[in-house]
Backbone as numpy.savetxt, mean C-alpha at the origin, in Angstrom:
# Nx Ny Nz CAx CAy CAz Cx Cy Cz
14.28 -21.57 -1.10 14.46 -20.13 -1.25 13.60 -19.36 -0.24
12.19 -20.36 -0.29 11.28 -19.36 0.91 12.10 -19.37 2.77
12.97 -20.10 2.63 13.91 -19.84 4.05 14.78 -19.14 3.70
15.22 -18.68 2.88 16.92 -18.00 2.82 16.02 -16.68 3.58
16.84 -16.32 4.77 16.08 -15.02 5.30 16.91 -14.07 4.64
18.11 -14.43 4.89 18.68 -12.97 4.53 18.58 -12.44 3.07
17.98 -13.67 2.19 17.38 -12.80 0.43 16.23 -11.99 1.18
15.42 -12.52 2.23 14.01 -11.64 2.62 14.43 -10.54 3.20
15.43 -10.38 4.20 16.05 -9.30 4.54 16.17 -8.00 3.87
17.22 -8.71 2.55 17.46 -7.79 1.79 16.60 -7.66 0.74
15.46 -8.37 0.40 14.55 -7.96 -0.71 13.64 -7.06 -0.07
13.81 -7.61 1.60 12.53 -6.33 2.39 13.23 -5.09 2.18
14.78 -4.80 2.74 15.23 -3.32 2.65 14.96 -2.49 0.96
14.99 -3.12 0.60 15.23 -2.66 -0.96 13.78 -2.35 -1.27
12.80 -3.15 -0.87 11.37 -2.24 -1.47 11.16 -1.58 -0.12
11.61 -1.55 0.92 11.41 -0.41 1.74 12.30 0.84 1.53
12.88 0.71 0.64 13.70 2.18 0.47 13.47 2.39 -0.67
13.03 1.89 -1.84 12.00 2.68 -2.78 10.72 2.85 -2.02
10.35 2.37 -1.33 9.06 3.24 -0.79 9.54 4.31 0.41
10.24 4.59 1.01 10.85 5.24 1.77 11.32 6.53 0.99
11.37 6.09 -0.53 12.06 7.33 -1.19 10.89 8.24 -1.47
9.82 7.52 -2.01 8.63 8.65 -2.42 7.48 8.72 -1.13
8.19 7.96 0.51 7.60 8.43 1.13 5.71 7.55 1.62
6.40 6.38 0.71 5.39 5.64 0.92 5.15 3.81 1.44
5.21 3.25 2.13 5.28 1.74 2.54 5.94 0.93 1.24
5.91 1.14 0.03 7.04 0.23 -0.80 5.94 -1.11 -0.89
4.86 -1.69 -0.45 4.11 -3.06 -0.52 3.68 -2.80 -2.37
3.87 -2.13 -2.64 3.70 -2.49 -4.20 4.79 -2.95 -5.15
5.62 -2.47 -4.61 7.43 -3.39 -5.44 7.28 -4.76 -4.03
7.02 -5.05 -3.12 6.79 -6.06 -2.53 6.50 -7.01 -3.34
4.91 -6.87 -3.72 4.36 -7.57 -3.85 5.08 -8.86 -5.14
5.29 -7.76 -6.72 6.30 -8.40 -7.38 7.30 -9.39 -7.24
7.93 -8.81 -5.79 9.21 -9.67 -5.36 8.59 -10.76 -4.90
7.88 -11.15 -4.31 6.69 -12.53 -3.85 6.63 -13.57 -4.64
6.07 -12.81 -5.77 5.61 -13.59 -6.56 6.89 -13.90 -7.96
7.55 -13.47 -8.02 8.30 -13.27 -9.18 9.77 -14.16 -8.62
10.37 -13.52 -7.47 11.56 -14.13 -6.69 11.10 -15.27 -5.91
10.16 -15.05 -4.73 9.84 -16.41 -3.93 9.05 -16.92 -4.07
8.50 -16.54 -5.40 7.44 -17.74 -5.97 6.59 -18.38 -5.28
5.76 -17.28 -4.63 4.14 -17.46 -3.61 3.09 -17.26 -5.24
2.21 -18.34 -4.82 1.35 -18.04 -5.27 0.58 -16.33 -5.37
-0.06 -16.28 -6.35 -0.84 -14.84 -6.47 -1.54 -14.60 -4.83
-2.58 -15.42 -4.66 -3.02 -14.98 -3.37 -2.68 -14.99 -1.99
-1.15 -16.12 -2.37 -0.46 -16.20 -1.16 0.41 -15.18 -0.84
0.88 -14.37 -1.70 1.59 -13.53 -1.71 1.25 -12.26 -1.45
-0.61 -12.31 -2.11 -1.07 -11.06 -1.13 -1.30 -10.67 0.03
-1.39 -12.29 0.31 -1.42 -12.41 2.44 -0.84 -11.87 2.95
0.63 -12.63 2.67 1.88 -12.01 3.01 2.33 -10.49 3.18
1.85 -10.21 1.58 2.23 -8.59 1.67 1.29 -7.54 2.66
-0.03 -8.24 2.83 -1.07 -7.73 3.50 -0.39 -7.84 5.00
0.16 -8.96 5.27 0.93 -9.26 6.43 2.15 -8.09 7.09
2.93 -8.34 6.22 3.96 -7.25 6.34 3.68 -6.06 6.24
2.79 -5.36 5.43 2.28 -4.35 5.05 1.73 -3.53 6.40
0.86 -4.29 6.97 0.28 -4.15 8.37 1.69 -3.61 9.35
2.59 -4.48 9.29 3.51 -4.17 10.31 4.29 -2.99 9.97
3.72 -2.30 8.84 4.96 -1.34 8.38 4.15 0.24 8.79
2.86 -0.29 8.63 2.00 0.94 9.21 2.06 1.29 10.32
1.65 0.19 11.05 1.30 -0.17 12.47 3.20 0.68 13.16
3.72 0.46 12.54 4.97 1.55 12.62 5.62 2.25 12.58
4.82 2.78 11.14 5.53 4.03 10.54 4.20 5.12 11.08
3.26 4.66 11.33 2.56 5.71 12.37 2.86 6.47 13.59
3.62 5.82 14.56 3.82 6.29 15.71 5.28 7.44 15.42
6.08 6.28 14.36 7.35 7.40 13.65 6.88 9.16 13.66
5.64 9.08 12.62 5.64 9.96 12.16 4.70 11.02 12.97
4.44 10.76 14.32 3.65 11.91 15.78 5.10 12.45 15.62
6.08 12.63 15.36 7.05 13.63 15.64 6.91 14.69 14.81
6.43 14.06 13.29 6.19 15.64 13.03 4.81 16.10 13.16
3.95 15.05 12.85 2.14 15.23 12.95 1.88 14.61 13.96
1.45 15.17 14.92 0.88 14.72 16.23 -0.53 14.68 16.05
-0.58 12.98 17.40 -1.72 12.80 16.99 -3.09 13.60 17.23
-2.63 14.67 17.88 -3.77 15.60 18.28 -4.06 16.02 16.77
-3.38 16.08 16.07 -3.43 16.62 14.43 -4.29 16.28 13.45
-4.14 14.84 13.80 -4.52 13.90 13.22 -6.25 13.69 14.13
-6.38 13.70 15.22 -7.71 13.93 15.63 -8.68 14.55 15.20
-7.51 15.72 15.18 -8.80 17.48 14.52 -9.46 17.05 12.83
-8.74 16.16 12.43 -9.47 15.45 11.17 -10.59 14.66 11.24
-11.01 13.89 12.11 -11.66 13.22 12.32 -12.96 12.71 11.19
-13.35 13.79 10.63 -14.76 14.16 9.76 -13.84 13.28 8.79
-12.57 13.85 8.23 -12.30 13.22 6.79 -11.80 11.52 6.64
-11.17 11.13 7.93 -10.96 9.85 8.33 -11.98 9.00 8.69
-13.16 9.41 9.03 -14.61 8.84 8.99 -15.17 8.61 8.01
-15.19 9.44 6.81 -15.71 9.75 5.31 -14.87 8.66 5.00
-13.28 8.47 4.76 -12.95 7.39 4.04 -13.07 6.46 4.25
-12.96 6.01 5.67 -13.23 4.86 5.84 -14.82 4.34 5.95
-15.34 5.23 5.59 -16.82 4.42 5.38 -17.10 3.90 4.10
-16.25 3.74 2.99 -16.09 3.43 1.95 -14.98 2.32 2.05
-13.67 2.78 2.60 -12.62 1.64 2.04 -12.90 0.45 3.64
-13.63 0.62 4.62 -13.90 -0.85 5.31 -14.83 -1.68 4.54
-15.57 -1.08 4.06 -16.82 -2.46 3.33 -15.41 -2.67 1.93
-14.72 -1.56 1.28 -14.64 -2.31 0.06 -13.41 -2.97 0.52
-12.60 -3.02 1.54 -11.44 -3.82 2.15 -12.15 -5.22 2.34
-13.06 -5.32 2.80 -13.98 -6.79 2.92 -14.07 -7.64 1.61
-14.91 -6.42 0.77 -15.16 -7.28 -0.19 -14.05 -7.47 -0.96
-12.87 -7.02 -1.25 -11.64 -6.89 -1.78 -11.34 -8.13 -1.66
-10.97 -8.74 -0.73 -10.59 -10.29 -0.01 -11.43 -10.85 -0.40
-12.59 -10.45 -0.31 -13.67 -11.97 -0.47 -13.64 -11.89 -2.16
-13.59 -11.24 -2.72 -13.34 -11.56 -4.51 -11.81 -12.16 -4.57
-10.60 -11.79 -3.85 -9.98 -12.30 -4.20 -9.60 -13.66 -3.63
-10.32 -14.41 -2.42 -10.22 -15.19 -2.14 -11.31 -16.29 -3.47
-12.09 -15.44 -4.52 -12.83 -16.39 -4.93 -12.43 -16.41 -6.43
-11.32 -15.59 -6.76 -11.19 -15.59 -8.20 -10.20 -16.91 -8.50
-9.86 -17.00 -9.71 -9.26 -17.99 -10.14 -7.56 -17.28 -10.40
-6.29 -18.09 -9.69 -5.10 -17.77 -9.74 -4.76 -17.04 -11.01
-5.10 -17.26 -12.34 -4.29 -16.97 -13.31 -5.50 -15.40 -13.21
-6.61 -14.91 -12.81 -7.23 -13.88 -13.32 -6.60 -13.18 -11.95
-6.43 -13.67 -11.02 -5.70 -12.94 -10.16 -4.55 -12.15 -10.23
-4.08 -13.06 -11.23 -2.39 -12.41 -11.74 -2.87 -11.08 -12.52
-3.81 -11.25 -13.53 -3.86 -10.50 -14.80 -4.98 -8.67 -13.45
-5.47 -9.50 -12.62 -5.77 -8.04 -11.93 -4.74 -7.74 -11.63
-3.95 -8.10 -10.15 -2.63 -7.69 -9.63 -1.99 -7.15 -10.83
-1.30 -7.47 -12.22 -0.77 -6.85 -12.92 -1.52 -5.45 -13.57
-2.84 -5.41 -13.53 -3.65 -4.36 -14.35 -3.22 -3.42 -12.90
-3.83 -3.70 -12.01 -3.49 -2.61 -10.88 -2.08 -1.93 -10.71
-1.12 -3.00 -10.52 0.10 -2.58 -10.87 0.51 -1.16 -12.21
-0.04 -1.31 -12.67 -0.17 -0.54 -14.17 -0.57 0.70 -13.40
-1.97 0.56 -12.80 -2.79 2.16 -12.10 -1.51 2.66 -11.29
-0.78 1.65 -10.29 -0.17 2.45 -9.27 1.37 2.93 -10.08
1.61 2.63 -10.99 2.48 3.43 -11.75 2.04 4.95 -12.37
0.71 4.60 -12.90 0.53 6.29 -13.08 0.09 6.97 -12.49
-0.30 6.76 -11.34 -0.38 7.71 -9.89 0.52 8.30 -9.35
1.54 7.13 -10.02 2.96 7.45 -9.33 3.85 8.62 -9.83
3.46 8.21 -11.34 3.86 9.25 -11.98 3.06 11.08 -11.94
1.78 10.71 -12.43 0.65 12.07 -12.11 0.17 12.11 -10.76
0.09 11.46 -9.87 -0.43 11.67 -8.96 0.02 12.20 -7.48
1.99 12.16 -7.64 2.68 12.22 -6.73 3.04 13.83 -6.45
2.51 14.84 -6.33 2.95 15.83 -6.50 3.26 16.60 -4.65
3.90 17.68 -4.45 4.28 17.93 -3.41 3.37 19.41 -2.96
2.69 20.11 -3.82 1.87 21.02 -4.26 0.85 21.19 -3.27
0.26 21.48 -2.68 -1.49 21.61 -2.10 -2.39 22.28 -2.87
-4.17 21.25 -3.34 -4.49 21.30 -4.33 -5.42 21.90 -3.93
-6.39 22.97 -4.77 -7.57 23.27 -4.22 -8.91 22.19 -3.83
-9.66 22.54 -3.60 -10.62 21.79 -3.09 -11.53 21.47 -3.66
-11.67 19.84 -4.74 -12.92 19.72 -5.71 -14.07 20.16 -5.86
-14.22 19.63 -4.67 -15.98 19.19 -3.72 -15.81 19.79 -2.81
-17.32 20.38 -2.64 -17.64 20.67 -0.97 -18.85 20.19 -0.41
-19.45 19.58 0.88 -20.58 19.86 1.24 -20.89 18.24 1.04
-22.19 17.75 0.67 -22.85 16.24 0.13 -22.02 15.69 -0.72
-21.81 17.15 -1.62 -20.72 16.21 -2.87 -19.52 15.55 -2.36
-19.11 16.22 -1.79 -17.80 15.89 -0.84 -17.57 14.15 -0.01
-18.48 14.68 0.66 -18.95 13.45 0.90 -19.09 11.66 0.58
-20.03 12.42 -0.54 -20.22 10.86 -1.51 -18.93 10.51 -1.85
-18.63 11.53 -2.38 -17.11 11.39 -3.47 -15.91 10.55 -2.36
-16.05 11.07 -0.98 -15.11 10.24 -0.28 -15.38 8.97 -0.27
-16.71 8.53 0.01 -16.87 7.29 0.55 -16.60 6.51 -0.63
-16.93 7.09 -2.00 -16.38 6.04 -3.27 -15.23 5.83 -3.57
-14.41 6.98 -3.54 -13.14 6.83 -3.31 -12.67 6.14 -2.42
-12.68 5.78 -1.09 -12.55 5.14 -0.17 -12.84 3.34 -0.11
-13.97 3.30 -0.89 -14.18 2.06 -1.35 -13.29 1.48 -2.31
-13.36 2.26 -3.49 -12.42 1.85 -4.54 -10.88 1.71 -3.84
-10.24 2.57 -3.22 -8.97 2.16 -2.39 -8.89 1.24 -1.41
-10.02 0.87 -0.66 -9.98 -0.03 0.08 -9.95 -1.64 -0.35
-11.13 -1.49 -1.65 -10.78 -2.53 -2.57 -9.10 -3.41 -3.58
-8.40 -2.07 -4.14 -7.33 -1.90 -4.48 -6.55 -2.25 -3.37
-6.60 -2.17 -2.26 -5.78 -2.32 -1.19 -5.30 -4.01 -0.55
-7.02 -4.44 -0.67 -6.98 -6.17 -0.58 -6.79 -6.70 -1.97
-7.12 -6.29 -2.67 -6.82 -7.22 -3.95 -5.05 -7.09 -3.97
-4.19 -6.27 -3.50 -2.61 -5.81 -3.61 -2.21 -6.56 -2.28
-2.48 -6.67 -1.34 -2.74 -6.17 -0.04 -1.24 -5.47 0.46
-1.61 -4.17 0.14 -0.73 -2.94 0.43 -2.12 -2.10 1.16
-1.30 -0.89 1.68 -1.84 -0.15 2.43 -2.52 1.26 1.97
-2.21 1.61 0.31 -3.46 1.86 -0.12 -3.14 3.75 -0.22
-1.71 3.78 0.38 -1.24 4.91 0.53 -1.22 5.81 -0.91
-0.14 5.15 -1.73 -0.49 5.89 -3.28 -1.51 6.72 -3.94
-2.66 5.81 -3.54 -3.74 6.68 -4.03 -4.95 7.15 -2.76
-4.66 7.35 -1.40 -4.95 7.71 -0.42 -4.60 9.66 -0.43
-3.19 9.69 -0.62 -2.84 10.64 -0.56 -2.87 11.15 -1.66
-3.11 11.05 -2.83 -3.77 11.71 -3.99 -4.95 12.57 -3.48
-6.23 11.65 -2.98 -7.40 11.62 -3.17 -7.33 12.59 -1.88
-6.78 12.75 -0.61 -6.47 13.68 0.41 -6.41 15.33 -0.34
-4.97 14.94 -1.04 -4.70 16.43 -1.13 -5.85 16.79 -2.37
-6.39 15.65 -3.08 -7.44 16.64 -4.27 -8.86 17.19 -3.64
-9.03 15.91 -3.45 -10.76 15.85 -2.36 -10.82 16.61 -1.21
-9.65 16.84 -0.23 -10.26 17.44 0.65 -8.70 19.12 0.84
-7.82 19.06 -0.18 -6.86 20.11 0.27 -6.14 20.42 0.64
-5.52 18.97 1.50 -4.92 18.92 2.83 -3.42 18.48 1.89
-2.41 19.48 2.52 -1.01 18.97 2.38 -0.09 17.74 2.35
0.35 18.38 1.65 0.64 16.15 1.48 1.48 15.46 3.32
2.15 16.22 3.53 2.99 15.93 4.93 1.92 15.27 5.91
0.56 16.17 6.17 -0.34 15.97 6.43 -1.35 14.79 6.13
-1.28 14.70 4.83 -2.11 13.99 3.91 -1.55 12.34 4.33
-0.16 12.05 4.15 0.97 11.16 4.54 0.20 10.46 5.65
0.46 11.00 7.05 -0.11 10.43 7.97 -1.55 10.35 8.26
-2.51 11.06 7.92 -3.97 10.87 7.67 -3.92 9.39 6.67
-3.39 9.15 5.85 -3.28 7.88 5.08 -3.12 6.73 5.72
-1.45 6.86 6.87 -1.79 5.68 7.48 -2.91 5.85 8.67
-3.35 6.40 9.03 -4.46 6.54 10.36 -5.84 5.74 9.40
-5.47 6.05 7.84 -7.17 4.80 7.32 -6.70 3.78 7.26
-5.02 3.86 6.42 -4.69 2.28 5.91 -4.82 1.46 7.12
-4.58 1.72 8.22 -4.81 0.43 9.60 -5.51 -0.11 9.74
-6.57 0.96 10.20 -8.13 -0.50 10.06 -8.91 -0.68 8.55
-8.13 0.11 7.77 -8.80 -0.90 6.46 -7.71 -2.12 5.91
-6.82 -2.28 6.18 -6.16 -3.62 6.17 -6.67 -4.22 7.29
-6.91 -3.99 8.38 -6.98 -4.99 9.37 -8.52 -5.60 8.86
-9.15 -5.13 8.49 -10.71 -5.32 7.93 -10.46 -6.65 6.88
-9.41 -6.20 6.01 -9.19 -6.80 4.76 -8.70 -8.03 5.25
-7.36 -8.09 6.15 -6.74 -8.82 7.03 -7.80 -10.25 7.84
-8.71 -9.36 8.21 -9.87 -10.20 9.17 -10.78 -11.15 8.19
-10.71 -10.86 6.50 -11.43 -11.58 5.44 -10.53 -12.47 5.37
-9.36 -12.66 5.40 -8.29 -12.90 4.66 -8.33 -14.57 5.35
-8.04 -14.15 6.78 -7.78 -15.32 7.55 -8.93 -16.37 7.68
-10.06 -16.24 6.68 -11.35 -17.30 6.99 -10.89 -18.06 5.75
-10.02 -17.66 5.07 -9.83 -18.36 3.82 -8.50 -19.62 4.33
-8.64 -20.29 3.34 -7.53 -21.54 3.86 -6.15 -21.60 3.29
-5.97 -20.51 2.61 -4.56 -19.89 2.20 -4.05 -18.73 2.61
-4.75 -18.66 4.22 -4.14 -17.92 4.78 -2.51 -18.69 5.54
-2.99 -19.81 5.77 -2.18 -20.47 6.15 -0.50 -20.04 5.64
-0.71 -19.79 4.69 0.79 -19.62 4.41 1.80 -18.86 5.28
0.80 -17.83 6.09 1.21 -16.66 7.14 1.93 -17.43 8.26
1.50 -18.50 8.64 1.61 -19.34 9.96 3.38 -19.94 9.21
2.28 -20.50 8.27 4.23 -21.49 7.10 5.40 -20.78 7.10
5.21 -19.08 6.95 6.24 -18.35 6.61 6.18 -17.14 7.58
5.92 -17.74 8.84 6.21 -16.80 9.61 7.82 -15.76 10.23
8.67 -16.60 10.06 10.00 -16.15 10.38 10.18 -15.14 9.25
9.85 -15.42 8.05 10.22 -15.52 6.49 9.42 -13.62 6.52
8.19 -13.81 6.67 7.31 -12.68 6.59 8.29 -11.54 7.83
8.19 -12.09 8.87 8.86 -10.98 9.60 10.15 -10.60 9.55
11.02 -11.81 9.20 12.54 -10.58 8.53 12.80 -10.02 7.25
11.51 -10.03 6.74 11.37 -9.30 5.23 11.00 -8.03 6.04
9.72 -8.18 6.60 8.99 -6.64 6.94 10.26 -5.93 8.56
10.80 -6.74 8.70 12.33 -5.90 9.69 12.64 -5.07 8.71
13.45 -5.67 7.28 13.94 -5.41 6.37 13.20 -4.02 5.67
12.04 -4.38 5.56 11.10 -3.26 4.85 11.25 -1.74 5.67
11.14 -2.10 7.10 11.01 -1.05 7.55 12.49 -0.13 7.81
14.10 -1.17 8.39 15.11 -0.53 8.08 15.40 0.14 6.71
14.96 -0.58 5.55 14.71 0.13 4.35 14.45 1.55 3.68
12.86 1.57 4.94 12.31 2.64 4.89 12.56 3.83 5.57
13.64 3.38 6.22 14.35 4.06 7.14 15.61 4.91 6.68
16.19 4.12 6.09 17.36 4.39 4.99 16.60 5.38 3.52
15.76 4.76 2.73 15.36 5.70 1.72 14.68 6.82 2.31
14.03 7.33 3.45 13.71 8.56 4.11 15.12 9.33 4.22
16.04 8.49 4.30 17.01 9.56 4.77 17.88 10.37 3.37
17.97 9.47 2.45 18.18 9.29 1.46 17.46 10.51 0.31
15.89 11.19 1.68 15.38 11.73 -0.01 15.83 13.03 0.21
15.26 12.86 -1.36 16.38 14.42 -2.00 17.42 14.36 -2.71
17.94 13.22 -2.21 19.45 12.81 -2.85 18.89 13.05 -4.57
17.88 12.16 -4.69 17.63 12.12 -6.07 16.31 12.70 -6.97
16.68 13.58 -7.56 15.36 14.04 -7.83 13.95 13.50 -8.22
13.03 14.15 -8.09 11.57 13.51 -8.57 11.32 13.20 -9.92
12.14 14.34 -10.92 12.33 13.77 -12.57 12.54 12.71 -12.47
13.74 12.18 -11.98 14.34 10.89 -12.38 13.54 9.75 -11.57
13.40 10.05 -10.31 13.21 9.31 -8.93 11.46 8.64 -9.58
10.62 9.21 -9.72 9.34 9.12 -10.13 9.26 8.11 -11.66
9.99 8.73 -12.78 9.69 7.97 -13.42 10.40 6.05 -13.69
11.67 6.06 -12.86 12.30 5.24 -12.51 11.48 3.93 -11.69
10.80 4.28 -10.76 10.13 3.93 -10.06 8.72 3.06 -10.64
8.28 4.07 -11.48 6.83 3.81 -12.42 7.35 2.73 -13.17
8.42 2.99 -14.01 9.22 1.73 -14.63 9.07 0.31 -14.46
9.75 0.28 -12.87 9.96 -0.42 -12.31 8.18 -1.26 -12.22
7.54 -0.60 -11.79 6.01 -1.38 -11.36 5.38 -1.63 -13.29
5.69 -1.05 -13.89 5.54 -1.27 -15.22 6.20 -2.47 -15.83
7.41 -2.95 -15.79 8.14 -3.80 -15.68 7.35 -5.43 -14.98
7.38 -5.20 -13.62 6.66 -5.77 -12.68 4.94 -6.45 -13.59
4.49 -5.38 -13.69 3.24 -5.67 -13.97 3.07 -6.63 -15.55
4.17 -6.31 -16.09 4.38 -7.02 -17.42 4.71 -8.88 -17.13
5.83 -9.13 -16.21 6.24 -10.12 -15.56 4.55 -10.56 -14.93
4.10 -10.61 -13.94 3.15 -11.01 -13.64 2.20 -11.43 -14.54
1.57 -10.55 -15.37 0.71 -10.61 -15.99 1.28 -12.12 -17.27
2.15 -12.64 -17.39 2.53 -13.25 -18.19 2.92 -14.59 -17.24
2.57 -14.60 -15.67 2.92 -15.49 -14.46 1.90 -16.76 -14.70
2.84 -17.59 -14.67 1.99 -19.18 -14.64 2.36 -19.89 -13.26
C-alpha cells in the first residue's frame, strides 16, 4: 500500500484541500491518513508529515508575495524574531521527546493534540482583527512562550504549526489574519527545519529515504489540493466548513488514540 502512489496522490489532494479550505497546510488531517491508511508507525509518520509539510511551506510562501510581499513581511521583523525565539528551542526539543517516548504514548499525545487543533479550529479560526492583549515586556514574554509551546506542538505533529500561529498573531500582536497567514509561514520554515534537523539524528528517520517517491507524490498532491480548496473557498460556509472539519480531527484523534 506504502507504493500505491496514486492512493498518496489522492490522499495528498484531499488533505490539501481541506487545508486549502480554511487556508491552512492540511498536515493535521495528514497526519491521520499516515497512520490510520498507510500504516506508518506514530513517529514515522511524523517524519513524513514533517517531510511533506516542509515542502508545502517552502511553497506556499513564495505563492503568497502576490498578495503579501515580502517587503511586508520584513517590516515585521520584531514579531517574527519574538516567535521564533520560543518555537526554535521548543521545535528541538519537540523531536527530541518524541524521538524518546514510547510508540503507544506517542499515539495517545498525537491524539490529545489532535483534540487541541480541533478547537482552535473551531474558536480560534476567526476572520475578525483582534485587539491587542499585551504590550511592551509583557508582550514579549508572552510571544516567546507561545512560540515555544507551538514550536513544540509542531514536532510532536510535525505540521507547520499554522493553526495556532495565526491565532496567537492576530490575538498577541493584532495583525490581520491575511497578514497573520503569511507571517505564519515565514516562522513555520525554520521552525520545522530546526525540528527537521532533530529529526534526522534519530534512526527512524530513515523511513524518509524508504518512502521517498511515496512522500513526494503525496506532498505534489497536497499542494495541487491546496490549490483547488483555495479556489474553492467560499463555496462553503464557515458554519458548516469549520465545524465539519473539527469533526473530522475529532474523529481522527479518537482512531489514533485507540492505534496499536
Amino acid at each position: 500500500m506504502r507504493e500505491n502512489r496514486l492512493a498518496a496522490f489522492g490522499g495528498g489532494a484531499m488533505v490539501g484541500m481541506l487545508g486549502g479550505l480554511i487556508g491552512l497546510g492540511g498536515a493535521e488531517f495528514r497526519l491521520p491518513l499516515l497512520i490510520g491508511v498507510f500504516h506508518f508507525a506514530a513517529l514515522e509518520a511524523v517524519i513524513l508529515n514533517k517531510a511533506m509539510s516542509l515542502l508545502v511551506v517552502a511553497v506556499a510562501l513564495p505563492f503568497r508575495a502576490w498578495t503579501v510581499p515580502f517587503a511586508t513581511l520584513g517590516s515585521h521583523w520584531p514579531v517574527i524574531a519574538n516567535l521564533l525565539a520560543g518555537s526554535l528551542l521548543g521545535a528541538w526539543l519537540g523531536a527530541e521527546w518524541a524521538t524518546r517516548l514510547k510508540s503507544e504514548t506517542l499515539y495517545r499525545i498525537i491524539a490529545a493534540l489532535l483534540v487541541v487543533m480541533a478547537f482552535v479550529l473551531l474558536f480560534g479560526h476567526r476572520e475578525s482583527q483582534s485587539d491587542v492583549l499585551l504590550m511592551g515586556a509583557m508582550q514579549t514574554v508572552a510571544g516567546i512562550l507561545a512560540g515555544f509551546g507551538i514550536g513544540v506542538v509542531a514536532s510532536l505533529l510535525g505540521v507547520a504549526g499554522g493553526e495556532l500561529l495565526i491565532p496567537t498573531l492576530m490575538l498577541l500582536f493584532g495583525i490581520d489574519i491575511k497578514l497573520a497567514g503569511s507571517l505564519a509561514l515565514a516562522i513555520s520554515l525554520p521552525t520545522m527545519l530546526t525540528g527537521f534537523a532533530r529529526y534526522s539524528r534519530d534512526r527512524s528517520f530513515a523511513v524518509l529515504g524508504q518512502n521517498r517517491g511515496f512522500a513526494l507524490v503525496m506532498a505534489v498532491g497536497s499542494i495541487a489540493g491546496a490549490f483547488l480548496g483555495g479556489q474553492l473557498l467560499g463555496v462553503v460556509p464557515d458554519t458548516v466548513l469549520l465545524p465539519l472539519l473539527a469533526g473530522i480531527l475529532f474523529l481522527s484523534a479518537f482512531k489514533i488514540w485507540r492505534h496499536t
